[in-house]
MIKOL-866697 format. One record per residue (C-alpha): residue in three letters; z, y, x. Coordinates in nm, 3 decimals. Each point is the difference from the previous one (the first is absolute). Layout:
koldren	z	y	x
ALA	Z	Y	X
...
% end
This chain:
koldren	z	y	x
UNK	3.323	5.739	1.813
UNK	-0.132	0.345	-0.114
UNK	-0.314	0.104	0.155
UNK	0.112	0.355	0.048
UNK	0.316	-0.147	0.180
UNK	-0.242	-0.264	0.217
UNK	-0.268	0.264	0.131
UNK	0.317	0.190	0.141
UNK	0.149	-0.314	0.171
UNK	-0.313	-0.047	0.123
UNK	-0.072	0.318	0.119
UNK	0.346	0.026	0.182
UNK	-0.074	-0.356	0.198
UNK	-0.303	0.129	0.081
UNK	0.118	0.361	0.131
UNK	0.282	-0.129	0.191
UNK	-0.097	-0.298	0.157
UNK	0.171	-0.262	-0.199
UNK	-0.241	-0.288	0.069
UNK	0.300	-0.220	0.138
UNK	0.237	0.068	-0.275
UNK	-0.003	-0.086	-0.393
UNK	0.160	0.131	-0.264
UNK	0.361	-0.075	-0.098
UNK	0.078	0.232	-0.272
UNK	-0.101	0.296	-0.166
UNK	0.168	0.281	-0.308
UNK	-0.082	0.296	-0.146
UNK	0.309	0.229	-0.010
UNK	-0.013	0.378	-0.058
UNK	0.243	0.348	0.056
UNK	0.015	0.344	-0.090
UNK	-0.078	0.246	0.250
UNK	0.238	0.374	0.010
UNK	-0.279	0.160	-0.137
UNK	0.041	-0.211	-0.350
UNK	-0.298	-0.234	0.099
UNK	-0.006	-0.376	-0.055
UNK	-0.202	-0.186	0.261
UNK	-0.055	-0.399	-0.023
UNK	-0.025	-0.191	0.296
UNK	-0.144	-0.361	0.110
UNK	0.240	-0.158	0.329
UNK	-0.094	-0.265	0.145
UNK	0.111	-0.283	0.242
UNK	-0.228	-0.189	0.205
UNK	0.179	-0.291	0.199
UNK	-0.192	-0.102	0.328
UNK	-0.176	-0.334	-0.045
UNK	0.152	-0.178	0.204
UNK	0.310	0.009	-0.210
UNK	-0.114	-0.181	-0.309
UNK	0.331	-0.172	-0.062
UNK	0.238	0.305	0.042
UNK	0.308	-0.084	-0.220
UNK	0.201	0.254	0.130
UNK	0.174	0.292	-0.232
UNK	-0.155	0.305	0.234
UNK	-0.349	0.027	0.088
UNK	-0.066	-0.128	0.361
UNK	-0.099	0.175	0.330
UNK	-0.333	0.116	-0.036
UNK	-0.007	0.036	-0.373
UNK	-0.267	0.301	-0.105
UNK	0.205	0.215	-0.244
UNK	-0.215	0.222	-0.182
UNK	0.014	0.260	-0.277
UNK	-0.247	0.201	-0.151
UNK	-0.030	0.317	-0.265
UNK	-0.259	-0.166	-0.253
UNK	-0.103	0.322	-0.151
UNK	-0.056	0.187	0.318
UNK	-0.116	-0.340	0.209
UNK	0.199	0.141	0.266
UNK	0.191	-0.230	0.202
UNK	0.403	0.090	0.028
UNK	0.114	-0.250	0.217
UNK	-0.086	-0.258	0.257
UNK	0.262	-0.159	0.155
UNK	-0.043	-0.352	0.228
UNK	0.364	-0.159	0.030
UNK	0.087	-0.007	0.305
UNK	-0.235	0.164	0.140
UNK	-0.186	-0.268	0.030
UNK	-0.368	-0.008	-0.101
UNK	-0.257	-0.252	-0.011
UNK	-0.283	0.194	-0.167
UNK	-0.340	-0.060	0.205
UNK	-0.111	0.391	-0.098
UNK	0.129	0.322	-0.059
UNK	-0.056	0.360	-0.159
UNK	-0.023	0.204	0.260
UNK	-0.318	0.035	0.235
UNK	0.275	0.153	0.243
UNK	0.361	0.069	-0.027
UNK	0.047	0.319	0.269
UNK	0.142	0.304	-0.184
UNK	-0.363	0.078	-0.129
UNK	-0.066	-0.312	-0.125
UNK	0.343	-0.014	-0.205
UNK	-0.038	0.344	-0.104
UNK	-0.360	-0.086	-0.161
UNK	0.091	-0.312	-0.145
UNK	0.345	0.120	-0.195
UNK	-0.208	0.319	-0.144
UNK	-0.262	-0.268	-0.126
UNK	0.242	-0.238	-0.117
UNK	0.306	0.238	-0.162
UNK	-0.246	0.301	-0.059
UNK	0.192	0.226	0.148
UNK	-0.086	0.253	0.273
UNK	0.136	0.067	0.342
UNK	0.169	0.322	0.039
UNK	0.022	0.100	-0.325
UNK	0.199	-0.295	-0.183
UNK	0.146	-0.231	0.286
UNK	0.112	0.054	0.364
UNK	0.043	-0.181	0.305
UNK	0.430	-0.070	0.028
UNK	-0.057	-0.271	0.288
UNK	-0.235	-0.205	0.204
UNK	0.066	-0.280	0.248
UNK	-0.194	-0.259	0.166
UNK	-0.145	-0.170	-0.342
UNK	0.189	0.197	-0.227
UNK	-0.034	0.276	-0.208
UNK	0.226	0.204	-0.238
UNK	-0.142	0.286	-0.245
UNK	0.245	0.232	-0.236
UNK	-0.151	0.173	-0.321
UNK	0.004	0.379	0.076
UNK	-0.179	0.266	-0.174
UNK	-0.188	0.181	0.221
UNK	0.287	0.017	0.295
UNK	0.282	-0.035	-0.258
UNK	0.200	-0.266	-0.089
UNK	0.012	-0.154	-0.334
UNK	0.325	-0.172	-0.166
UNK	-0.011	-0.214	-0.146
UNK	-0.261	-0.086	0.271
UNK	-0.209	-0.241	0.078
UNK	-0.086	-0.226	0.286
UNK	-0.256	-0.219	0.201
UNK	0.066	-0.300	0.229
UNK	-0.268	-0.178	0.195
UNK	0.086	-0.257	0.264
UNK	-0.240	-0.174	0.209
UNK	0.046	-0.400	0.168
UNK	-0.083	-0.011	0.386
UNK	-0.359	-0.113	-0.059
UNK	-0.041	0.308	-0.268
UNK	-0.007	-0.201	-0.349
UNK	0.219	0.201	-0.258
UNK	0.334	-0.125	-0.091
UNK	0.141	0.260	-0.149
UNK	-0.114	0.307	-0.230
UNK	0.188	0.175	-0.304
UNK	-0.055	0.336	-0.179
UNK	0.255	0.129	-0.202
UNK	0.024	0.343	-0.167
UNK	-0.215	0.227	-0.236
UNK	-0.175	0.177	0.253
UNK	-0.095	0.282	-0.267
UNK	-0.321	0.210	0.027
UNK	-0.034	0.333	0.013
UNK	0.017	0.078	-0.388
UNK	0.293	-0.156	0.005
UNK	0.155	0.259	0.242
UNK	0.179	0.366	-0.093
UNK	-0.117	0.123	0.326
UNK	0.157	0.339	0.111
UNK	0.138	0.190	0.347
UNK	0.338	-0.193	0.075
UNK	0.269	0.297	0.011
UNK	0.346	-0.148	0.029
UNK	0.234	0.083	0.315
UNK	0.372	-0.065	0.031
UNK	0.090	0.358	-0.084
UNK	-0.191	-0.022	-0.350
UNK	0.176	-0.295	-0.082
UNK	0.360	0.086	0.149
UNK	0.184	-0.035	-0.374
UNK	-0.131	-0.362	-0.050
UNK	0.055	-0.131	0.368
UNK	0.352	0.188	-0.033
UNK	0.028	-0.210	-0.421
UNK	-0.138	-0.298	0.242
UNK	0.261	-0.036	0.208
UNK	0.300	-0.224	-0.145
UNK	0.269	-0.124	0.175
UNK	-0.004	-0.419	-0.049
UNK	0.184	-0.250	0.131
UNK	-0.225	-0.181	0.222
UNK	0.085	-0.372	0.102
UNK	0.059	-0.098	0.370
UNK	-0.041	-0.400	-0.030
UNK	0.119	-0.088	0.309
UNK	0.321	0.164	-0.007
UNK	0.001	-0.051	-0.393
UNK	0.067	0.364	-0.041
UNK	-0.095	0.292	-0.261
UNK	-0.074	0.284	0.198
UNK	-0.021	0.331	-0.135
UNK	-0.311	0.209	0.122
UNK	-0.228	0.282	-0.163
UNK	-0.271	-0.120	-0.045
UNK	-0.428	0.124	-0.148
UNK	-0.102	-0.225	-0.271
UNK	-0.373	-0.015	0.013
UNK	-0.200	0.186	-0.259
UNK	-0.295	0.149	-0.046
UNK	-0.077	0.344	-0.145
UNK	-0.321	0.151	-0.151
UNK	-0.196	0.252	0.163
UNK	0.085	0.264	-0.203
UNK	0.378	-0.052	0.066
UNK	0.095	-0.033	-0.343
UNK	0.032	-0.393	-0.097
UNK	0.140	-0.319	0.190
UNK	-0.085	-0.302	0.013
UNK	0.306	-0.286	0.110
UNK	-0.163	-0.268	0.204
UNK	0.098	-0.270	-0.264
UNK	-0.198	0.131	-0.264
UNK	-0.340	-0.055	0.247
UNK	0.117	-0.313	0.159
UNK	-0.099	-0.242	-0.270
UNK	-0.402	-0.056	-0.125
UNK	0.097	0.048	-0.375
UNK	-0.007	0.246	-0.220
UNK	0.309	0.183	-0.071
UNK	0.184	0.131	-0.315
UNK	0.265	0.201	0.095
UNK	0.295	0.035	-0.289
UNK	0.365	0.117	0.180
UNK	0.219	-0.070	-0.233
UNK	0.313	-0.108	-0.032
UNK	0.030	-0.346	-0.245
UNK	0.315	-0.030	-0.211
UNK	0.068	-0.274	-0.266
UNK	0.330	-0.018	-0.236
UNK	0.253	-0.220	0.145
UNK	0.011	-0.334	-0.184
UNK	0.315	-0.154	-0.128
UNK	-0.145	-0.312	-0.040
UNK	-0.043	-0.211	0.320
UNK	-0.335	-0.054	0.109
UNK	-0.237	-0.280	0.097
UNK	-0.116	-0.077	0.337
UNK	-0.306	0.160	0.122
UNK	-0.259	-0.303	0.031
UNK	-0.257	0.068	0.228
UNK	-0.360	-0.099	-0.098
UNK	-0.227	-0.073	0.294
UNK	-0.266	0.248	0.090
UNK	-0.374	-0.185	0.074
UNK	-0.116	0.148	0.286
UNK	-0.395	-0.181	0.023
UNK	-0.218	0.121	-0.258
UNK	-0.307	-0.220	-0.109
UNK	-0.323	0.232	-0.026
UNK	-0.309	-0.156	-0.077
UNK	-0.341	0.122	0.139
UNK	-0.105	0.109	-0.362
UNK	0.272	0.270	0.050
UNK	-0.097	0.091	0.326
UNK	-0.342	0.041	-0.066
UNK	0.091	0.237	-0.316
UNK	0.257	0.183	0.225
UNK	0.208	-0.064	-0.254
UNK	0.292	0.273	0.042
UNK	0.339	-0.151	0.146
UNK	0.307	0.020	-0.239
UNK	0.183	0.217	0.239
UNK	-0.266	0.211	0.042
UNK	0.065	0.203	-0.384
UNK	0.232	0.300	0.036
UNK	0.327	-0.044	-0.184
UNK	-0.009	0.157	-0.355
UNK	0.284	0.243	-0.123
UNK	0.042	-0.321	-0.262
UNK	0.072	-0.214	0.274
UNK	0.175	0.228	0.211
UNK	0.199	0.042	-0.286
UNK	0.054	-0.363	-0.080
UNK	0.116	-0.066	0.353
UNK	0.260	0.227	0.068
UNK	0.140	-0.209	-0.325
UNK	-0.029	-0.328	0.173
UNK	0.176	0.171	0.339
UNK	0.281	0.102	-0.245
UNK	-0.005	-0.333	-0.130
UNK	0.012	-0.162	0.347
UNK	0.247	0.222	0.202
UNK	0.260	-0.069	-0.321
UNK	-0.050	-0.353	0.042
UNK	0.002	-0.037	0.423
UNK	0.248	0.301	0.018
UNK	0.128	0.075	-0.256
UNK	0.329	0.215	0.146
UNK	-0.285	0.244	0.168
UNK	-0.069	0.206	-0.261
UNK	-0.169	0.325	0.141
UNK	0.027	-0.103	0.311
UNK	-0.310	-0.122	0.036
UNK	-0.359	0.259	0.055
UNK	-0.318	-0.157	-0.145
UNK	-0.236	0.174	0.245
UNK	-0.355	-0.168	-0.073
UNK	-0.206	-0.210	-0.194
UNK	-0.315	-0.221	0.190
UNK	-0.217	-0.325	-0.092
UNK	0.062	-0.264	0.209
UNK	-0.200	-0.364	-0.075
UNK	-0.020	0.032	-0.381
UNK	0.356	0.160	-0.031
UNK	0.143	0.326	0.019
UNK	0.220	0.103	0.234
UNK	0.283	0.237	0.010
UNK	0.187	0.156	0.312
UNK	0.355	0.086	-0.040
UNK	0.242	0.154	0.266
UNK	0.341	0.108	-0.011
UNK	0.055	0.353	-0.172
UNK	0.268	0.076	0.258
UNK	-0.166	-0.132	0.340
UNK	0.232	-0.088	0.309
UNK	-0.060	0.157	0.350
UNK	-0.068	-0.316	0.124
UNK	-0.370	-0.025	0.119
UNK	-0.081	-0.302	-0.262
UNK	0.034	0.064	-0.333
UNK	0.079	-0.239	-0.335
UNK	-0.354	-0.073	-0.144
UNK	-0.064	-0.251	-0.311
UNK	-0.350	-0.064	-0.081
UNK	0.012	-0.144	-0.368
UNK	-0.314	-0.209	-0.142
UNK	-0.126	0.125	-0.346
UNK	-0.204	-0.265	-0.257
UNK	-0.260	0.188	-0.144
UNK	-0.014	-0.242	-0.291
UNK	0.324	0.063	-0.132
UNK	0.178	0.322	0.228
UNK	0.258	-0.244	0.137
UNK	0.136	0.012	0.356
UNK	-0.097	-0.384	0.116
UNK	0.122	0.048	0.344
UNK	0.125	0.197	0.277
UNK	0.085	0.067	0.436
UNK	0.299	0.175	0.079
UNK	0.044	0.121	0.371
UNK	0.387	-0.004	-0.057
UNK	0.052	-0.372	0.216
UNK	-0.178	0.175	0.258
UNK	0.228	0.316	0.007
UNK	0.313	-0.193	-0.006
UNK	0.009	-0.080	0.337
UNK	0.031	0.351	0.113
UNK	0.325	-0.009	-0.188
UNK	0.141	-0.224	0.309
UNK	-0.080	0.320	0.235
UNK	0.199	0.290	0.143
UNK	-0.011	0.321	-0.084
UNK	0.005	0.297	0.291
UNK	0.245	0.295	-0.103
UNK	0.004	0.321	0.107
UNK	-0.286	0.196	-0.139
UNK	0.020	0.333	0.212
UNK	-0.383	0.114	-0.051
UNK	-0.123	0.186	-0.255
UNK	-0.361	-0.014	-0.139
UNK	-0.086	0.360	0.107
UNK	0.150	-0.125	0.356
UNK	-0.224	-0.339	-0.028
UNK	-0.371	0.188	-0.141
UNK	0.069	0.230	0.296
UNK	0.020	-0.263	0.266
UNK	-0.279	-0.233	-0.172
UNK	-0.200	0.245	-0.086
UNK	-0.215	-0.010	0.339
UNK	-0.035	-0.330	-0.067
UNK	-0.208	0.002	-0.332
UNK	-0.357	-0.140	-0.095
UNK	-0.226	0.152	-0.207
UNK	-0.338	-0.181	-0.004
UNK	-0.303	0.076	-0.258
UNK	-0.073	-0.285	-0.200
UNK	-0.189	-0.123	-0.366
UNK	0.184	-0.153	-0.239
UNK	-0.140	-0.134	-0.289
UNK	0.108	0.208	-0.352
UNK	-0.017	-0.196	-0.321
UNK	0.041	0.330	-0.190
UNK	-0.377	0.123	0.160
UNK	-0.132	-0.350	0.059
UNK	-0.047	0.161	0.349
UNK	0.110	0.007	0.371
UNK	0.204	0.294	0.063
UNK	0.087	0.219	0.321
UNK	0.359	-0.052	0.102
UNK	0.226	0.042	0.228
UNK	0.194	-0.306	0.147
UNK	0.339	0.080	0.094
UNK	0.199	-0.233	0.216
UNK	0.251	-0.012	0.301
UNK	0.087	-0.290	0.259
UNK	0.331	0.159	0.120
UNK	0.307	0.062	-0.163
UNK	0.368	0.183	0.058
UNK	0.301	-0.204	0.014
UNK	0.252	0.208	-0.255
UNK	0.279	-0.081	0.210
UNK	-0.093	0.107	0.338
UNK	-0.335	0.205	-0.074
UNK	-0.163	-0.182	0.231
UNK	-0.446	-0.063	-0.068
UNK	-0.074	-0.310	0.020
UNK	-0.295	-0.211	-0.023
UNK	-0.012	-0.179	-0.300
UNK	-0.137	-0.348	0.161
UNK	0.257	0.010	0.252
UNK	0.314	-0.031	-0.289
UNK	-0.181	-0.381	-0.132
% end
């Protein structure tokens, strides 16, 4: 075994208590953070010793999960299964709010207040959100700590970036509803919204969240923040000359999904393949292979398909396509297509179209007698618009938005607001 990885086990046994438990496994994996960052990590499982013949395919009750960032020698994750610990020592010289509070701005390096807030606490429990100052970030972060009844930790995870302050485009948040009135009113779309239990399609007006910039002139849809890659956004629509020929079968190639990484990488923070921007070269050599690929999968949808962005995804690249005429329905078609970057051919892809289909076996409500100046006026009350950072790729900085969002909705054929949760 590696020194370097030893003097970590070692130091994790030590730090949590693991006197009672050995070590069942152990791999070096690593990810790319939003900000373009690779970080490697070292997990861990540590099986109680009492369980030295464990043939079992899961890890047993008890089991000592844990994961951490070997640059920053942070830990990310603890996790006891279960909730069951037999460690004989613990972190913490207390675990009131004080205590917790002290230990995660040791441990995660972050500071009260300023990067992370209190969401909840219960009796051995604790959840924190990542905020910026009092605002909420997206995509944000989080902090889970959870306590057994004698006070030994069974459960903490960080996740999110947590960003300092020079990573912040601080300024006074100036959005209100009137400012924004010609987005909220380009916002609001009548859909056709499913009803499950009634298998119905019913037709409402409805705010698809968005969030807007603080200077009122860009938006932002929600999908293009949602993810933690790096986005290339194209928008165009693919055509390919119809073949007279018939074609071969698509055969798809399996996608490996574990990575070996080797603590020679780590330790020379070796940048992760999907960490590199995509060239104009590439870019270039993809929208090819989409051509290539739609022809082949569908090849009667000529232009009917909207290449809308390029990512890197596990040592491939990754293109988004959507409809170019969308439905009203509230889920749209969406193909993800798998790119080789050895050769520029499509090797795989996900279609949401199965999933869709069974919407086909409900009923549509007739009748549409409200019209979408009739609907923004009755929903308008209604509306959300909460200050938030998002993270902007273009500046390599969190920006000041503006989240807009609504819970309620009209009913086009009666008028009628309605809570959204209340039509599932």
């Amino acid at each position: 075994m590696d020194i370097r990885i030893k003097e970590l086990l070692d130091a994790t046994q030590q730090k949590y208590g693991l006197d009672n438990y050995y070590l069942h496994s152990h791999e070096i994996y690593r990810d790319v953070t939003i900000l373009g960052e690779t970080n490697y990590f070292l997990s861990m499982e540590w099986f109680p010793a009492h369980m030295k013949e464990w043939k079992g395919d899961y890890n047993p009750e008890g089991t000592a999960v844990i994961t951490i960032d070997l640059q920053s020698r942070n830990y990310k994750s603890v996790i006891f299964v279960g909730g069951i610990s037999y460690a004989n020592g613990t972190p913490f010289q207390n675990i009131d709010f004080n205590g917790v509070i002290r230990w995660i701005e040791d441990e995660a390096r972050i500071v009260y207040g300023k990067q992370f807030h209190l969401e909840k606490e219960q009796i051995g429990e604790y959840h924190f959100i990542e905020k910026i100052g009092s605002i909420p970030v997206t995509p944000g972060g989080r902090i889970e700590l959870r306590f057994d009844a004698e006070g030994r930790l069974v459960f903490y995870s960080v996740y999110g970036q947590f960003p300092s302050s020079s990573l912040v485009h601080k300024e006074n948040y100036t959005l209100t509803l009137q400012t924004i009135e010609p987005q909220a009113r380009k916002q609001l779309q009548l859909i056709e919204y499913p009803v499950y239990e009634t298998k119905q399609l019913l037709p409402i007006y409805g705010i698809e969240e968005i969030y807007i910039t603080n200077d009122g002139t860009t938006t932002i849809p929600f999908e293009f923040i949602s993810g933690t890659r790096a986005r290339l956004n194209i928008d165009q629509v693919i055509h390919w000359e119809q073949q007279n020929t018939e074609l071969e079968p698509f055969e798809r190639t399996e996608i490996r999904l574990l990575e070996v990484v080797t603590i020679e990488q780590a330790i020379a923070s070796e940048p992760h393949p999907d960490s590199f921007p995509i060239t104009d070269a590439e870019q270039a050599e993809c929208i090819a292979a989409v051509e290539a690929g739609l022809s082949q999968l569908f090849p009667d949808e000529s232009g009917e398909w909207m290449l809308k962005t390029f990512q890197r995804e596990r040592g491939h690249i990754q293109a988004t396509l959507r409809m170019k005429a969308p439905s009203n329905r509230i889920f749209q078609r969406k193909i993800l297509l798998f790119i080789d970057v050895q050769n520029y051919k499509v090797i795989n892809y996900m279609d949401n179209k199965p999933m869709l289909d069974m919407f086909d076996e409900f009923k549509s409500e007739e009748g549409i007698s409200v019209s979408h100046d009739e609907a923004y006026d009755k929903l308008k009350g209604w509306f959300e618009l909460t200050p938030v950072y998002v993270y902007d790729p273009g500046q390599k900085k969190y920006v000041l938005c503006g989240k807009l969002d609504c819970n309620y909705a009209v009913k086009a054929t009666s008028g009628d607001v309605v809570e959204l949760s209340s039509l599932e």
